[in-house]
PAZAPA-4460 file (N, C-alpha, C; in steps of 0.05 Angstrom, whole numbers, plus 32768, in hexadecimal, padded with zeros to 4 digits):
% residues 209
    n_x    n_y    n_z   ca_x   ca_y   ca_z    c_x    c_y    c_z   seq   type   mol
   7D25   81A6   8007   7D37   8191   8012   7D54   8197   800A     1      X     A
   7D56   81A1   7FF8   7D75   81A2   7FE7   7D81   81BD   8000     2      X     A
   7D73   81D7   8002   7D78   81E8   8011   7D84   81DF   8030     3      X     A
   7D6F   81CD   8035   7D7C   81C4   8055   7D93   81A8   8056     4      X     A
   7D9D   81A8   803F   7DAF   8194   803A   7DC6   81AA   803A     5      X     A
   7DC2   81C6   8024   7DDD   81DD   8022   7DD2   81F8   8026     6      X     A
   7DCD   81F9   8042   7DBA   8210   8043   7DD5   822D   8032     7      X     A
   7DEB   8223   8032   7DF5   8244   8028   7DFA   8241   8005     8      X     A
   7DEE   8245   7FF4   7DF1   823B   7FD5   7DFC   8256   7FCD     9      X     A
   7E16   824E   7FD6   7E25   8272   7FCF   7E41   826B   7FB9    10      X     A
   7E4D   8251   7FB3   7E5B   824C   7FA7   7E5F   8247   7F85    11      X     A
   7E72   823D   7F77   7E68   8236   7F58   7E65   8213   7F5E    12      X     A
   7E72   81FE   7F6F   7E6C   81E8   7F69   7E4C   81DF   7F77    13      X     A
   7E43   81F2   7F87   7E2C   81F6   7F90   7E1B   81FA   7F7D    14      X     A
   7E19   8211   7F67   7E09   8215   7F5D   7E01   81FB   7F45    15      X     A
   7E22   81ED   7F46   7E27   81D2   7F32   7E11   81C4   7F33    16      X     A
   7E16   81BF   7F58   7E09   81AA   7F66   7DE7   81AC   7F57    17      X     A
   7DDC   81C2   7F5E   7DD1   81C5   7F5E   7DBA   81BF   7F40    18      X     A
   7DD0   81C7   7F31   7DC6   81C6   7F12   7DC3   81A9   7F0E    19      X     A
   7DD4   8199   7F18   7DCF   8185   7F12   7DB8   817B   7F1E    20      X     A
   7DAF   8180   7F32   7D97   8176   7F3A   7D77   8179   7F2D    21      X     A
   7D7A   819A   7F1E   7D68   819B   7F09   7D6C   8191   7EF0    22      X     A
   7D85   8182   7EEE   7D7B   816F   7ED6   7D77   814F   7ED3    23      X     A
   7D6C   814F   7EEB   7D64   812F   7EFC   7D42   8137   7EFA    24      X     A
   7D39   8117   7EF4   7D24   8117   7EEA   7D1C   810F   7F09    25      X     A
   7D01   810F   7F0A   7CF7   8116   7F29   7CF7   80FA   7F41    26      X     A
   7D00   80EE   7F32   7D05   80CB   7F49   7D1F   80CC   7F48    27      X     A
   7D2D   80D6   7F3C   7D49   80D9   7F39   7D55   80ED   7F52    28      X     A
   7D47   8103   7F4C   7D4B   8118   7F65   7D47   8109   7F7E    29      X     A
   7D29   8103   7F7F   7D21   80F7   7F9D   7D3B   80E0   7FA7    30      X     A
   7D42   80D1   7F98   7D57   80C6   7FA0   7D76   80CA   7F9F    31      X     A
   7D7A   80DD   7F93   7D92   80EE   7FA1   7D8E   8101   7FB5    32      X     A
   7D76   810D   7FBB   7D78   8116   7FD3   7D73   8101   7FEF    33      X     A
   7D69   80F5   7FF2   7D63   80E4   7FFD   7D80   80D1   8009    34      X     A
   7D90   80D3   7FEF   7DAB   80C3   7FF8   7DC6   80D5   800C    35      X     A
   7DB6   80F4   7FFF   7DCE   810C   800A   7DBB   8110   8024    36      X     A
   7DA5   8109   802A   7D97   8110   8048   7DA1   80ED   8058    37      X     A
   7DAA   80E5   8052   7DAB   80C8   8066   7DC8   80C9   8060    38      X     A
   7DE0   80D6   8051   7DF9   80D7   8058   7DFC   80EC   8068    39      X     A
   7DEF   8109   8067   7DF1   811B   807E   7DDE   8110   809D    40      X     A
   7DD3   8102   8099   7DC9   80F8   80B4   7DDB   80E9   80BE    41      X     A
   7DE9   80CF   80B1   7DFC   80C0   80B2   7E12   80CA   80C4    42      X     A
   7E13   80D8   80B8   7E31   80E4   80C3   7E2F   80F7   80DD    43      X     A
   7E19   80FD   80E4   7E10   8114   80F7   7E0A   80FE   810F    44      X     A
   7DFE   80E3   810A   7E02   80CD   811B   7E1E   80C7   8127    45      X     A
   7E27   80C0   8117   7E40   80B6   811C   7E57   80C9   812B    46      X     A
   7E56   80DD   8121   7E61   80F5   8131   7E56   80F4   8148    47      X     A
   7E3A   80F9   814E   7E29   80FD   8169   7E3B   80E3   817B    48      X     A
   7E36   80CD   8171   7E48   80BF   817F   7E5E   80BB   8184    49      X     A
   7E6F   80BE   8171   7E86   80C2   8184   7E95   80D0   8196    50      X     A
   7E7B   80EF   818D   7E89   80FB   81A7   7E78   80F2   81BF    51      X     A
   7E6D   80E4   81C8   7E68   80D7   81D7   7E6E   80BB   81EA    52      X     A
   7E89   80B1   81D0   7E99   809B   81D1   7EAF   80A7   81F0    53      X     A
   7EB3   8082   81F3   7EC4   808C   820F   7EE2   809B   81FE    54      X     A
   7EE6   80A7   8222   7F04   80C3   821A   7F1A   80AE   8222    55      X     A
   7F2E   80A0   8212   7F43   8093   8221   7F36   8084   8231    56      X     A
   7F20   806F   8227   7F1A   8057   8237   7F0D   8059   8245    57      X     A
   7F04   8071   8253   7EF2   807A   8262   7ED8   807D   8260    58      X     A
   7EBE   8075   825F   7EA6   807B   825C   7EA1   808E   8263    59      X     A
   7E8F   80A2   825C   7E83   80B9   8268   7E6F   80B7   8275    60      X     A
   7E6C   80BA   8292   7E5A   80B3   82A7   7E49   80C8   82B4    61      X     A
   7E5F   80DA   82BC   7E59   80F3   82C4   7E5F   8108   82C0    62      X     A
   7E62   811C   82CF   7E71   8136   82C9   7E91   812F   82BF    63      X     A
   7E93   8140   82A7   7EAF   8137   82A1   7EC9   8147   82A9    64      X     A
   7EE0   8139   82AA   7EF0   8143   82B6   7EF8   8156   82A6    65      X     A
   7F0E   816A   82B5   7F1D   8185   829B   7F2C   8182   828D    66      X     A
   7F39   8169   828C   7F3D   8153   8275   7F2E   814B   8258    67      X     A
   7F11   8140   826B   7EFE   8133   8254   7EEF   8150   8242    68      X     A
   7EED   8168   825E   7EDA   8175   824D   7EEF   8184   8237    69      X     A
   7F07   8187   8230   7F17   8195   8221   7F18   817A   8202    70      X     A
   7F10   8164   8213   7F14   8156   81F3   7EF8   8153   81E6    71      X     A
   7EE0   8154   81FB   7EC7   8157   81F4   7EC5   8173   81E1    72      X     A
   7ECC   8181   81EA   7ECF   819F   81DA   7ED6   81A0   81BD    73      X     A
   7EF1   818D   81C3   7EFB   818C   81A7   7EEF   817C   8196    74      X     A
   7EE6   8160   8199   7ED0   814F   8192   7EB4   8164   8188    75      X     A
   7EAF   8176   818A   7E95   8180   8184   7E9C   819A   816F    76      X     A
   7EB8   81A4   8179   7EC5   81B2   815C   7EC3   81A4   814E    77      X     A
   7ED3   818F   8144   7EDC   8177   812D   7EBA   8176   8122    78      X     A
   7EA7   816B   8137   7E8A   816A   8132   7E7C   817C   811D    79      X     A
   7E7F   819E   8127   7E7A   81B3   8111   7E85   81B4   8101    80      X     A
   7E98   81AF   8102   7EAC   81BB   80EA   7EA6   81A9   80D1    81      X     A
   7EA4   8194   80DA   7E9B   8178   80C3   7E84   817C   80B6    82      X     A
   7E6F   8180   80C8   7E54   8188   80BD   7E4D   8196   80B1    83      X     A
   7E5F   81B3   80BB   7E60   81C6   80A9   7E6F   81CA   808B    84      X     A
   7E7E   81B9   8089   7E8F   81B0   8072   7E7C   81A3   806A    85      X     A
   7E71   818B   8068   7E66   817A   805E   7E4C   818C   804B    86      X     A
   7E4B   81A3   805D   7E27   81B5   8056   7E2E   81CD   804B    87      X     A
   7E4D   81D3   8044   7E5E   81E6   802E   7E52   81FA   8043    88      X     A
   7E4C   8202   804E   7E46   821D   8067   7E5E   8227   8077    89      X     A
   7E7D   821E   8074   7E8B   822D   807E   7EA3   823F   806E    90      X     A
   7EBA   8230   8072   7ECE   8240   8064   7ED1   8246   8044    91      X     A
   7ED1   8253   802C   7EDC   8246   801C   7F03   8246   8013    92      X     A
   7F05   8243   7FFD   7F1D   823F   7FF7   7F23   8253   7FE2    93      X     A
   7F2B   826F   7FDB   7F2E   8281   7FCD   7F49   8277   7FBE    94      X     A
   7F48   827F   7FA0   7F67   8288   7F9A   7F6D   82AA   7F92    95      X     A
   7F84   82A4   7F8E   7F8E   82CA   7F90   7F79   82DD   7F7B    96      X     A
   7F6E   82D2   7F69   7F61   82DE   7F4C   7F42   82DA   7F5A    97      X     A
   7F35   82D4   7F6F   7F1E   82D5   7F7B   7F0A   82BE   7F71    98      X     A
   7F25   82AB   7F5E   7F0C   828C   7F5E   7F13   827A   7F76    99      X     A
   7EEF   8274   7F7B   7EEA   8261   7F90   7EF8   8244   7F86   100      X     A
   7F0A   823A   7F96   7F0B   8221   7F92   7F0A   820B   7FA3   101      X     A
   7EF4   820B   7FB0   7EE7   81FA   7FB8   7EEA   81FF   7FDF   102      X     A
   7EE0   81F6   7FEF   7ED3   81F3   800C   7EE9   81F9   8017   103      X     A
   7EEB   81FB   802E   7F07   81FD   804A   7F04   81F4   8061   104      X     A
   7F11   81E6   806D   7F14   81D7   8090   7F24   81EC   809B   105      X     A
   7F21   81F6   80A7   7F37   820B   80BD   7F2F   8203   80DA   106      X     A
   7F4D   81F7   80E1   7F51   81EB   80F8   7F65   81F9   810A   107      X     A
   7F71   8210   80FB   7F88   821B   8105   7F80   822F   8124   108      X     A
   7F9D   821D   8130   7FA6   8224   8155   7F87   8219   8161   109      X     A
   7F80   820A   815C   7F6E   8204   816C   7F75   81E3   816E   110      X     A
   7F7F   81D7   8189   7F88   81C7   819E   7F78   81AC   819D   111      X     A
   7F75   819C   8185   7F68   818A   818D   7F68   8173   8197   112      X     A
   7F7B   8173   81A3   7F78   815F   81BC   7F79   8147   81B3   113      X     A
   7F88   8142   819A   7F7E   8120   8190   7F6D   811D   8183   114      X     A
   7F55   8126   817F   7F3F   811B   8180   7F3A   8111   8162   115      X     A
   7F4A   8125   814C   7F48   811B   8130   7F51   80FA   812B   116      X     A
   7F65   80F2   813E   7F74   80D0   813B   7F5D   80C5   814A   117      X     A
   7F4B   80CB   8150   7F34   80B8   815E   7F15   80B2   814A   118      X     A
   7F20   80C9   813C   7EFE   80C7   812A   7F02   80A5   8122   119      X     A
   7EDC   80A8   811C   7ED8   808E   810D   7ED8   8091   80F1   120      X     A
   7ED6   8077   80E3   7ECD   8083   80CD   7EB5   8088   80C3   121      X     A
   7EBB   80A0   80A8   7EA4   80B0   80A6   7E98   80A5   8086   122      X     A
   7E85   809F   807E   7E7C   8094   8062   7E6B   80B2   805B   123      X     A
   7E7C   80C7   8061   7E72   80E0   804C   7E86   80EE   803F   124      X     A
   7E84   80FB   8029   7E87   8109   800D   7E8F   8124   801C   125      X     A
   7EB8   8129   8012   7EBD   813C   801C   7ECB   814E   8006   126      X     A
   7EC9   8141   7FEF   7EDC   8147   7FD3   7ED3   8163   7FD2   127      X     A
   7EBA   816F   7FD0   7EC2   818D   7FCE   7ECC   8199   7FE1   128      X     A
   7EE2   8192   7FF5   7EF7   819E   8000   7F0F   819E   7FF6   129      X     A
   7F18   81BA   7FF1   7F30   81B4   7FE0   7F46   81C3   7FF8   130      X     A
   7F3D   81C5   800E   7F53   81D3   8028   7F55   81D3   803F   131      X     A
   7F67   81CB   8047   7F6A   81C0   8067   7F73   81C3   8073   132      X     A
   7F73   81DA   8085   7F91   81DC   80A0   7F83   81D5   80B9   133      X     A
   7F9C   81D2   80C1   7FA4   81BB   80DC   7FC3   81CC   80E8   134      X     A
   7FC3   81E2   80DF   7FDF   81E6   80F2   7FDD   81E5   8109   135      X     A
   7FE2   81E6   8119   7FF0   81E3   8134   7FD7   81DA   8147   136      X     A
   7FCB   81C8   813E   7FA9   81BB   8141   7FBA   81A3   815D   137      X     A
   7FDB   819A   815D   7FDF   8188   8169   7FD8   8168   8162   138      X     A
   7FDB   8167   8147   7FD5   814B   8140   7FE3   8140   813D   139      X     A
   7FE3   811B   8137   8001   8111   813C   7FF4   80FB   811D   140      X     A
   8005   80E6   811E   8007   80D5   8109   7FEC   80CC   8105   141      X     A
   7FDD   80CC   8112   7FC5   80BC   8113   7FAF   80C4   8107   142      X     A
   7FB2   80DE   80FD   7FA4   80EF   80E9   7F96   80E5   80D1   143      X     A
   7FB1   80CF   80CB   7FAB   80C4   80B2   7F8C   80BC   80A5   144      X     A
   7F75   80B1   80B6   7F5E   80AC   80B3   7F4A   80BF   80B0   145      X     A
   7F5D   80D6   80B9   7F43   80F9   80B9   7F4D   8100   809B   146      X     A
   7F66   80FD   8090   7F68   810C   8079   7F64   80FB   8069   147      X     A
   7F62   80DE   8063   7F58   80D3   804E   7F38   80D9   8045   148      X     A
   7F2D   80E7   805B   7F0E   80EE   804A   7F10   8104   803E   149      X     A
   7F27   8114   8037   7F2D   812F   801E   7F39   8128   8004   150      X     A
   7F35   8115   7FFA   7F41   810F   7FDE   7F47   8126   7FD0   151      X     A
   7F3B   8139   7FC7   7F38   8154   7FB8   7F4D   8165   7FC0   152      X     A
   7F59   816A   7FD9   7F67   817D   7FE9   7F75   818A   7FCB   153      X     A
   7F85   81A2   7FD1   7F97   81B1   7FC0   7FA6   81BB   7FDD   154      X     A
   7FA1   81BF   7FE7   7FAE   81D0   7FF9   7FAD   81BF   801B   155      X     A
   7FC0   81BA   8026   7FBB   81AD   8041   7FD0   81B1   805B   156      X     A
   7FD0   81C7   8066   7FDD   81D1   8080   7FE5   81BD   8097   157      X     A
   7FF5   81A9   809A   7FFD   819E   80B1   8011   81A7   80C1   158      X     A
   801F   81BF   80C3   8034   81D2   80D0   802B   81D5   80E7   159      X     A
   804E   81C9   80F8   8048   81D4   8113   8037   81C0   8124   160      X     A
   803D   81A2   8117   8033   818E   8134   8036   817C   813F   161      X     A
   8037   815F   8134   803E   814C   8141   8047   8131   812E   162      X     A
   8047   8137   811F   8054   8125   80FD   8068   8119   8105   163      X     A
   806F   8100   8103   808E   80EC   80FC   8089   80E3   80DA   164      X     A
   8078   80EF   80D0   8076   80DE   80B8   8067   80E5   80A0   165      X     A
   8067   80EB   8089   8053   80F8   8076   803B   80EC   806F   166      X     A
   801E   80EA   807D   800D   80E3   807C   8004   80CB   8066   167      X     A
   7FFF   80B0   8061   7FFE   80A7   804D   7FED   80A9   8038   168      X     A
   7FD2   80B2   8047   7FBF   80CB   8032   7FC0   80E0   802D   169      X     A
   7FD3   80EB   802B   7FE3   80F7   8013   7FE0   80EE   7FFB   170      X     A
   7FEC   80DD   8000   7FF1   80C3   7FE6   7FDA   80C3   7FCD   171      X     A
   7FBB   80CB   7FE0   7FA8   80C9   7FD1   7F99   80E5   7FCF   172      X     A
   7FB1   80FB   7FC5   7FA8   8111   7FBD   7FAF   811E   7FAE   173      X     A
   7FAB   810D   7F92   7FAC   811D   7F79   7FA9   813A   7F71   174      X     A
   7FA0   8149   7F80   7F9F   8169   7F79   7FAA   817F   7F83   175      X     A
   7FB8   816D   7FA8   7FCA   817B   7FAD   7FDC   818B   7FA6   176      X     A
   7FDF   81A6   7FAA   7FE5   81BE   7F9E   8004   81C8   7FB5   177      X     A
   7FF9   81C6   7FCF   800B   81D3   7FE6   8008   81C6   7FF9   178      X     A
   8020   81BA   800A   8024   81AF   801F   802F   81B8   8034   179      X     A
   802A   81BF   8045   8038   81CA   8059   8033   81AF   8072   180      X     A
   8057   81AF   8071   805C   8198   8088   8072   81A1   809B   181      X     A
   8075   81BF   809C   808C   81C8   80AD   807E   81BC   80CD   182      X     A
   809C   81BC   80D2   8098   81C2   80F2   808C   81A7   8103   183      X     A
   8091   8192   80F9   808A   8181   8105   80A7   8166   8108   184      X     A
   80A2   8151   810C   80B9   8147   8114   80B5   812D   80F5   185      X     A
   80B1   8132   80E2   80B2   8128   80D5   80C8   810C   80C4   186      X     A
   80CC   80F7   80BC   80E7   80EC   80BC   80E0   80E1   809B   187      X     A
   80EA   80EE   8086   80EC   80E3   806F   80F1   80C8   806B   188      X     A
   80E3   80B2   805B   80F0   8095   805D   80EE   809F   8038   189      X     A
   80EE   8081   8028   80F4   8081   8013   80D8   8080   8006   190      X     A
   80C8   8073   8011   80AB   8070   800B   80A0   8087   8010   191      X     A
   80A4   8098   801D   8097   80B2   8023   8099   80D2   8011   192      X     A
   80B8   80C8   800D   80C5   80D5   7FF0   80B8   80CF   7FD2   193      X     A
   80B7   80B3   7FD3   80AC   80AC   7FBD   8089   80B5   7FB7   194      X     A
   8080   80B8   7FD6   8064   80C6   7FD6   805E   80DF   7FCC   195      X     A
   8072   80E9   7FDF   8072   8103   7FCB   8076   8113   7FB8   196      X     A
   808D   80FC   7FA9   8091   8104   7F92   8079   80FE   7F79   197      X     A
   8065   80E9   7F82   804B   80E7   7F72   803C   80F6   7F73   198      X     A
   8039   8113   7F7B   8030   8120   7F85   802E   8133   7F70   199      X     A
   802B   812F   7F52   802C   813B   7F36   8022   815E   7F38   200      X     A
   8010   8164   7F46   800A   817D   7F45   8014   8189   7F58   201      X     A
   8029   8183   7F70   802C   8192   7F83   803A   81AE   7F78   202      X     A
   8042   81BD   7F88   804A   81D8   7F80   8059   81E5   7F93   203      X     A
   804E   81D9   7FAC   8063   81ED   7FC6   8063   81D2   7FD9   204      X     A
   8077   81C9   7FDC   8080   81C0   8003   808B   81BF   8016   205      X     A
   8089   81C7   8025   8093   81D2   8045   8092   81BE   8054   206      X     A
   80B3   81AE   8057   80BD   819F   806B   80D0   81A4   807D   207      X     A
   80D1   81C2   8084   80EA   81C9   8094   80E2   81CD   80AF   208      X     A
   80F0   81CF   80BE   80F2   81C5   80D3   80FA   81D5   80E9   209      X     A
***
């Protein structure tokens, strides 16, 4: 069961994961797995549906237009990519000395159409992601609800899209390391300054323009 929860057990917080589960006494186990099989189901629901949610008010009836099927598309990227994050089976996050630190989202040049400001919300566990790009993904302010499920981030690519404003979950990313916010139409207020200046571990940020 643990296997088809992370079929790739190739990492160190993996192998963590894992240890901890052999030192769970055996009702203990059954019910932590049990809780990580009904949050990955959970969420594999909820996704299923909304990409099935109407496009711009529109129900989906029939064949869809070359409109719908380009945001359907993107709707079923967002879909894997989540899943696959959620099941540590995709990217990870290297540093220069070859320690893993932790999972990766790579969204980069791929056009999504909105679709991240439409998600619902998600009641799953994304903290071992510590990296996220989104450059030139075309997202706009509305993001804000996709990046508050990365608390953990160190690293988070928004260059190159559709920003008036520094995301307010930010705010809730204590580990933040590197920001990249070039290239968007961004407008400093005072509250936003003050965000980032709480931002105790940052190290690099890119707001030019």
């Amino acid at each position: 069961r643990y296997d088809k929860l992370y079929p790739m057990n190739r990492n160190a917080s993996d192998t963590l994961t894992f240890q901890q589960f052999l030192a769970l006494n055996d009702s203990s186990v059954e019910w932590r797995l049990s809780q990580l099989e009904k949050e990955r189901d959970d969420l594999n629901v909820v996704l299923n549906n909304w990409i099935r949610s109407p496009i711009n008010g529109d129900v989906l009836m029939g064949p869809p237009t070359d409109d719908q099927t380009l945001i359907l598309k993107a709707r079923h990227a967002v879909r894997q990519k989540l899943l696959n994050a959620w099941a540590r089976i995709d990217y990870q996050e290297v540093a220069l000395n070859g320690e893993v630190l932790g999972d990766a989202i790579n969204f980069e040049w791929e056009n999504l159409q909105g679709v991240l400001e439409t998600l619902p919300e998600l009641n799953a566990t994304f903290d071992h992601v510590t990296a996220l790009d989104l450059r030139d993904t075309h997202v706009s302010d509305g993001i804000n609800g996709f990046l508050s499920l990365f608390r953990k981030l160190g690293n988070l690519d928004l260059s190159n899209n559709r920003l008036t404003q520094v995301p307010a979950a930010i705010g809730n990313m204590p580990h933040l390391r590197d920001l990249e916010l070039a290239n968007n139409q961004i407008v400093l207020t005072d509250e936003s300054v003050d965000q980032l200046g709480q931002l105790k571990t940052l190290e690099m940020l890119d707001l030019s323009n």
